[in-house]
N, C-alpha and C positions, 0 to 999 in steps of 0.2 A: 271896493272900486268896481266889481264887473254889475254889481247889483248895481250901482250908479249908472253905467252903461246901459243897463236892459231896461233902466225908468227913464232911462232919457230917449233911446231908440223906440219907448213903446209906441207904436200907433195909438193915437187922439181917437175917444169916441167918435168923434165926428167922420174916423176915416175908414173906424170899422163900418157904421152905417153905410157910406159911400160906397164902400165896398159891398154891402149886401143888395143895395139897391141895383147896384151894377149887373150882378151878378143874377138878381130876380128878374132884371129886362132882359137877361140873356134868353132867349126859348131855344137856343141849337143846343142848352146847355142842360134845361129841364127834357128835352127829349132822351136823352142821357139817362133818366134816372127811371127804372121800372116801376110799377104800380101792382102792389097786391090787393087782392077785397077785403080783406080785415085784418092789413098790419102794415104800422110806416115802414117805408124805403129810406134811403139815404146814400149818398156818396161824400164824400171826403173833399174838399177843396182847400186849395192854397191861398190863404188868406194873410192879408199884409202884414208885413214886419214880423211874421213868427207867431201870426196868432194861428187858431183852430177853426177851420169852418167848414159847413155842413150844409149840402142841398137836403132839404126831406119831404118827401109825397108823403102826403096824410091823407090815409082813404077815409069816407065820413064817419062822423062819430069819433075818430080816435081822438087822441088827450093821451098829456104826459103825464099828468098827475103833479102833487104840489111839488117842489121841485124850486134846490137853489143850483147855485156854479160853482160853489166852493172858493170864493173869491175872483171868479175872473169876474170882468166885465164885457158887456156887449152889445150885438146888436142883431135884432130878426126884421126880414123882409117878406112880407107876403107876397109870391110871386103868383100865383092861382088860386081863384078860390080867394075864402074869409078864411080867416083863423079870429079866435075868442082867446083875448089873455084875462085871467085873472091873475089880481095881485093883492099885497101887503103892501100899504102903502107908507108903511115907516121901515126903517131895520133893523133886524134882527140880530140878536147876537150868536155866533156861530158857535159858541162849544157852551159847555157846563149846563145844559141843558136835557131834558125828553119831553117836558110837554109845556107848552106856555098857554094862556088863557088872552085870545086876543079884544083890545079893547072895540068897542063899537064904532063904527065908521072906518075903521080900517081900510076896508075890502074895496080894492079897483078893479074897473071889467072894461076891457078896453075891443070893441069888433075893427080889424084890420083886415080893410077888402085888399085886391089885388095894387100894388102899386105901395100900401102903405106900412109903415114898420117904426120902431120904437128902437133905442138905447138906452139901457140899463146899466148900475152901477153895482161892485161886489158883492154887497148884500141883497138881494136883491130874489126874493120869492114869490113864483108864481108857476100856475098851469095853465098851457097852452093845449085848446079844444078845436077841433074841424067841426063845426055847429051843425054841418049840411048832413041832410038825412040822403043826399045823392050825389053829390061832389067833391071829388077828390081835389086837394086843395094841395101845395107846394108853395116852400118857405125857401129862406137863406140864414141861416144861423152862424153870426160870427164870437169869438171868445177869445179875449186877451188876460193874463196869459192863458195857454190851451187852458184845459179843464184837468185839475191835479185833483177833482173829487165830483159826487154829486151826493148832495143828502138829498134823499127824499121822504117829503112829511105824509103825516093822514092829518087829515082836516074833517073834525064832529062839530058843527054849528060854530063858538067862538074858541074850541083847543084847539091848536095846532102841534103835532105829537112831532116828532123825530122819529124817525120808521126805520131805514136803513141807509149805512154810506158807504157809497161804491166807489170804487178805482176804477180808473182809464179800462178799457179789456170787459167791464163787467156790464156796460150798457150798448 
């Protein structure tokens, strides 16, 4: 029964976006988050209905590398700055795996100026890049439910490896 509760109270894609959109037109809010020269920032925000979310300064050049949610779903907003997603544009299955061989055409790359932002659904892999060789760029990252893992992959031409998976505390 309470699991029936927590999928009926989730927040709708639509309201995580909403939410980060809000959140990315905020600027008293990105004045809030510090800036290093070669490593993200981030602060913690209160994101709807119990989800997890995240302001992050991204000095140039940085990248998360490939990278799932471990089932949540969500949504990023670019609030300064471009950010570059790349993505897998099927899904992937999460366990009984270490290296898959991905088919051709797969691969999405999506450039997100300031203003613009995507939702995604649980399976759902990809790395996020700050492309600028001189500007520090600032996101909004929302995830329902929080984030109970992250695997993250190495990617050699068409493998995609399974690398290492982390708990909440370790990223």
């Amino acid at each position: 029964m309470s699991s029936q509760v927590s999928i009926k109270n989730a927040p709708a894609l639509g309201e995580l976006l909403d939410f980060a959109r809000a959140a990315a037109a905020d600027t008293a809010l990105h004045d809030r988050l510090g800036t290093l020269p070669d490593e993200r920032t981030w602060i913690s925000l209160a994101g709807p209905g119990g989800s997890e979310a995240w302001l992050i300064g991204w000095p140039p050049g940085a990248e998360t590398g490939w990278h799932d949610h471990g089932g949540s779903r969500g949504a990023f907003v670019t609030a300064r700055g471009t950010l570059r997603e790349s993505s897998i544009a099927i899904p992937l299955p999460t366990a009984g795996w270490r290296s898959l061989e991905l088919l051709p055409d797969v691969d999405r790359e999506l450039d997100l100026p300031a203003g613009a932002g995507r939702g995604f659904g649980p399976h759902h892999v990809h790395q996020v890049v700050n492309p600028s060789a001189e500007q520090h760029a600032i996101s909004v990252h929302v995830y329902y439910p929080p984030l109970p893992l992250i695997r993250r992959y190495s990617r050699r031409g068409r493998v995609l490896g399974l690398e290492t998976v982390e708990l909440p505390g370790q990223w």
